[in-house]
C-alpha positions in Angstrom: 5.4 -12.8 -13.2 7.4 -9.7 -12.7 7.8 -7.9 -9.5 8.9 -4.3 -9.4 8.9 -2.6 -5.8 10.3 0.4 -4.1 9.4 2.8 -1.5 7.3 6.2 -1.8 9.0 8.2 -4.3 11.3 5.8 -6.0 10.1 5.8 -9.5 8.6 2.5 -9.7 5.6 3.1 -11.4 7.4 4.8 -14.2 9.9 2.3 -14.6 7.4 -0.8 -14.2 4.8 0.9 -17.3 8.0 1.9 -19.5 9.0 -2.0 -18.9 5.4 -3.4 -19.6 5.3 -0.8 -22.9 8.5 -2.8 -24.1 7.3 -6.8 -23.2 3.5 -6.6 -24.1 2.5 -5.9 -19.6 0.1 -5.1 -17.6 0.5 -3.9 -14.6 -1.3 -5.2 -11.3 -1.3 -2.4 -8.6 0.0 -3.2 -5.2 -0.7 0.1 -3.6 -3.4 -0.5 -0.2 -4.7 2.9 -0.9 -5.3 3.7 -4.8 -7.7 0.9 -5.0 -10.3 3.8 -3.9 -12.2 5.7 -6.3 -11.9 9.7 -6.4 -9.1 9.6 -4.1 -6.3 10.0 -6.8 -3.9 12.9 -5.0 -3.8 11.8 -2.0 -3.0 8.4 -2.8 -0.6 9.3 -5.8 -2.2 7.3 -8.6 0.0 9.6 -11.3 -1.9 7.9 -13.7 0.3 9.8 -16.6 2.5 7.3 -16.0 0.3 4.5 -17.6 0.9 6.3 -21.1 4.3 5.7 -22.1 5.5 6.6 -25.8 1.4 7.1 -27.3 0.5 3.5 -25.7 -1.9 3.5 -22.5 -0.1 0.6 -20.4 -3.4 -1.6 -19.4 -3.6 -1.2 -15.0 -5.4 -3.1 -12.4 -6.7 -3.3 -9.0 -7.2 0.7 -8.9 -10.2 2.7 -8.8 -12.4 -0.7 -7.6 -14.2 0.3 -4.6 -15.8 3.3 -3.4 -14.4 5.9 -0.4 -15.5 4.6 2.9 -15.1 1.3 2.1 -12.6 -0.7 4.3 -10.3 -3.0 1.6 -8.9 -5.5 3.4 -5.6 -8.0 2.4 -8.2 -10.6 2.2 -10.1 -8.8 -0.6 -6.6 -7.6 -2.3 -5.4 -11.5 -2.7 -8.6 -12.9 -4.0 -8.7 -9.5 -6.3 -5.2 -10.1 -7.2 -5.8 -13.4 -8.5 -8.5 -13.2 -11.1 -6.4 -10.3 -12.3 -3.8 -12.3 -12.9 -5.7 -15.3 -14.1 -7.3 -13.2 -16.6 -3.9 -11.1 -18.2 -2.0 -15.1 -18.5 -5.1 -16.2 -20.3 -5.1 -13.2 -22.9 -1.2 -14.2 -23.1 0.2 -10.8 -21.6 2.8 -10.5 -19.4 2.0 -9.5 -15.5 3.5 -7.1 -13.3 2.8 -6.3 -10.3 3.7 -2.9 -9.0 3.7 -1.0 -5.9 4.9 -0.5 -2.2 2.6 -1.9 0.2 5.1 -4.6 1.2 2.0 -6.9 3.0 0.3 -7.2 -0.3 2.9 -8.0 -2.5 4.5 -10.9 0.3 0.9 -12.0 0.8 0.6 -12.8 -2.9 3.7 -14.1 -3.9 3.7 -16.3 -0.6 0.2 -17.0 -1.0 -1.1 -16.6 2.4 -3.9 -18.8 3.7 -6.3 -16.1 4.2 -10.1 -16.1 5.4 -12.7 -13.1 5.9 -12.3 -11.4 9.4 -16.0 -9.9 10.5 -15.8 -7.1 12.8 -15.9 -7.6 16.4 -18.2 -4.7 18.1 -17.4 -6.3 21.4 -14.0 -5.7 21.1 -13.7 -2.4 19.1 -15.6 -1.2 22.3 -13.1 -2.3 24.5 -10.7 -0.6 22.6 -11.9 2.4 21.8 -10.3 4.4 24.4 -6.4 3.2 24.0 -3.9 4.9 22.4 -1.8 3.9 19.5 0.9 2.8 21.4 -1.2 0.8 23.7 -3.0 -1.0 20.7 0.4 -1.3 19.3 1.7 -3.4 21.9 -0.9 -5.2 22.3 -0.9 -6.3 19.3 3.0 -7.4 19.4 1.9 -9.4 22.4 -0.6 -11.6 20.1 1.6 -11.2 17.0 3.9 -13.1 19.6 1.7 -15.6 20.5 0.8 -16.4 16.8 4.2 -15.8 15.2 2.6 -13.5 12.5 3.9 -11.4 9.8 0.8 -9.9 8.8 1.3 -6.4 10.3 4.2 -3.9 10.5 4.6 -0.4 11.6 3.3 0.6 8.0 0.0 -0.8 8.2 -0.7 -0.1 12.0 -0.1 3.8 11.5 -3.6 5.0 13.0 -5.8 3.7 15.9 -8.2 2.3 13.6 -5.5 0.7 11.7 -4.4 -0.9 14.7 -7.4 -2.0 15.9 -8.5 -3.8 12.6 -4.9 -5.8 12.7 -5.8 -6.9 16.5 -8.7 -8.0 15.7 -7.2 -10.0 12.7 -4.7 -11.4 14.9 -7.5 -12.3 17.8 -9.9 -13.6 15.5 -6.7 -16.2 14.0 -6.7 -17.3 17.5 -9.8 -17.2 18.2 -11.0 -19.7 15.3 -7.9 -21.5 13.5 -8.7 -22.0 10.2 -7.8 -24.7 7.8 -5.4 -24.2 5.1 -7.0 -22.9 2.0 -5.4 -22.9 -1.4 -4.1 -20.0 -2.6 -1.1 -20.5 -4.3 2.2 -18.9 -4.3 3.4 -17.1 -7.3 6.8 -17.4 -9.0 8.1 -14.3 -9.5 11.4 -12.1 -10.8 11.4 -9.3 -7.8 13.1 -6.2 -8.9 13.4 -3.9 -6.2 13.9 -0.1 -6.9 16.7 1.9 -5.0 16.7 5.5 -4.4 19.7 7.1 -2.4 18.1 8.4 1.0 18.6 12.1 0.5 17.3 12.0 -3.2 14.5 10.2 -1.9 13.5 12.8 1.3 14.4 15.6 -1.6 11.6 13.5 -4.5 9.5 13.1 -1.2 9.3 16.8 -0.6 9.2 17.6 -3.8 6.2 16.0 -4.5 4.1 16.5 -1.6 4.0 19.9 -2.3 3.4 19.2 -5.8 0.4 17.7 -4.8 -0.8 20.4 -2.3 -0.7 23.0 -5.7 -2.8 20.2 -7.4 -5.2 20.5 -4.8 -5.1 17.7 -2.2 -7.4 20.0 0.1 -9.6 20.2 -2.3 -9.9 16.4 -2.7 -10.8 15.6 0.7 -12.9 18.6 1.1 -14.8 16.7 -1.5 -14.6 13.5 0.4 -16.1 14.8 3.4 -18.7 16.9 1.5 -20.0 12.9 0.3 -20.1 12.3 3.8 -17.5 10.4 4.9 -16.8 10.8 8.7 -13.3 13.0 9.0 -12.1 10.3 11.5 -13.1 7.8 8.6 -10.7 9.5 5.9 -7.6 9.2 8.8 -7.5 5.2 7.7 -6.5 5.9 4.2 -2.8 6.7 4.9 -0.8 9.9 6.2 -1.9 12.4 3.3 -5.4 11.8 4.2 -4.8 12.2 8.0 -3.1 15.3 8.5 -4.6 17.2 5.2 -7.8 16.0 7.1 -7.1 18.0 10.4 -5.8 20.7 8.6 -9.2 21.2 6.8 -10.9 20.2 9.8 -9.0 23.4 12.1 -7.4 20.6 13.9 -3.8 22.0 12.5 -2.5 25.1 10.4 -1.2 24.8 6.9 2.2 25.2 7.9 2.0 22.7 10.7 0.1 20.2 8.3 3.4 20.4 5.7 6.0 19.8 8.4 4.1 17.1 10.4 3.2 15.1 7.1 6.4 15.2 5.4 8.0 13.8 8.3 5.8 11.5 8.4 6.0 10.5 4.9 10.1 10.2 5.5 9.3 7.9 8.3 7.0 5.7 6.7 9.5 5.2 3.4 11.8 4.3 6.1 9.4 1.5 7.1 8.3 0.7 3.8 12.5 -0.2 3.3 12.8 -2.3 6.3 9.7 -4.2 5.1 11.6 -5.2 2.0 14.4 -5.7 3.8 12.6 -8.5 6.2 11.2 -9.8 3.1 15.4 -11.1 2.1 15.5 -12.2 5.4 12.3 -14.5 5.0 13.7 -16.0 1.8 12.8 -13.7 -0.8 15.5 -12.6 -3.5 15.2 -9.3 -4.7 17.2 -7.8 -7.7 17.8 -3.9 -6.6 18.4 -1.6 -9.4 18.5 2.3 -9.2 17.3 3.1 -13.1 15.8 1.6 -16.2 19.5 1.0 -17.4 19.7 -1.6 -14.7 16.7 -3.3 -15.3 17.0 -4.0 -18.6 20.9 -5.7 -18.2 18.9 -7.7 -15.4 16.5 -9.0 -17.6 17.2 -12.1 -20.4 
């Protein structure tokens, strides 16, 4: 398989559909968030990318579940694989693309995962901390168990943080066996972006997005009936557009809050990759489709 990874803004899509155009591809999402249905703005699905030069690049793993739902890493991996399975026995080449940094180690590593239920007992006992009480909380049992599962990145909302707790308890709470899911060899090719182009792309784009009518979008999420504290799991863009249409913030006061946030959180997205080195992983950085293609046989 083929790896291609970057942070928010970088250009990966684009330079993983123009890559799969040239070598017969298809590309394998690894994006937490544009597995959801009707959320396509917010979540940045740019899904004029997947037609490159009159050919429509074949995608997977987005647009598979409905709003509301809560996707899970355990889902992603077994999703992953029958993707996969299926694109190697049409003989096509594989290629998964995206930024969630959990996802993509979690498949290539091939975590021993299992299904987590909920635990209303202790989502009750919870409900009243703050994020930075959940937060290190959770360090305190990521301690204890010497997971990687969680970072900063996947952690950035209370109910975010109180899903990967109860992960991490319920790990404790009932070891489980290993099961077989099996790691994937891959050529990783990471996409660089100097940091002030990137903040520059990154601002660029979000207000790109505003003029194509983010509000919009999750005015017509809550209209379904999703609960507004619901929409603030599915990333930043959902959160603070959220209270913005909610009165919660002004417009002005939505733009600067997100895009720092949206800075921050490519920041952590980095020093995800980053760890990844450290925990054995080789990744090829390139800055542009030149690069690639003198990286490749």
């Amino acid at each position: 398989m083929i790896t291609v990874l970057g942070p928010t803004a970088s250009g990966k899509t684009m330079i993983a559909t123009h890559l799969a155009a040239r070598i017969d591809g298809e590309i394998i999402s690894a994006d937490s968030r544009q597995v959801y249905r009707r959320m396509d703005i917010g979540t940045g699905k740019d899904l004029a990318d997947y037609h490159v030069d009159g050919k429509d690049i074949p995608y997977h793993l987005i647009d598979i579940v409905e709003p509301g739902t809560k996707y899970n890493l355990f889902q992603y991996q077994e999703d992953f694989h029958k993707a996969y399975d299926d694109i190697q026995r049409r003989g096509k080449q594989p290629i998964l693309c995206g930024g969630t940094g959990l996802y993509i180690e979690a498949v290539l590593k091939g975590y021993q995962l299992s299904p987590v239920p909920q635990n209303p007992a202790l989502r009750e006992a919870l409900k009243d901390k703050s994020l930075g009480e959940l937060t290190a909380m959770l360090t305190e049992l990521k301690r204890q168990t010497g997971s990687t599962m969680h970072n900063k990145t996947d952690v950035d909302s209370v109910q975010r943080a109180i899903r990967a707790i109860e992960i991490e308890q319920h790990n404790i709470d009932h070891p489980t066996p290993l099961r077989g899911a099996k790691p994937i060899d891959s050529l990783i090719i990471g996409v660089s972006i100097d940091r002030e182009l990137r903040r520059e792309k990154i601002s660029r784009r979000l207000r790109a997005r505003l003029d194509e009518g983010m509000a919009d979008e999750i005015r017509g999420l809550l209209g379904e009936g999703i609960p507004p504290e619901n929409l603030t799991y599915y990333g930043l863009e959902y959160k603070y557009v959220t209270q913005y249409v909610t009165g919660i913030l002004t417009y002005d006061e939505m733009v600067r809050q997100l895009e720092i946030a949206i800075h921050q959180f490519a920041k952590r997205q980095m020093t995800w990759f980053r760890g990844m080195e450290r925990r054995g992983f080789h990744i090829n950085w390139i800055r542009n489709e030149d690069d690639l293609y003198n990286l490749l046989p």
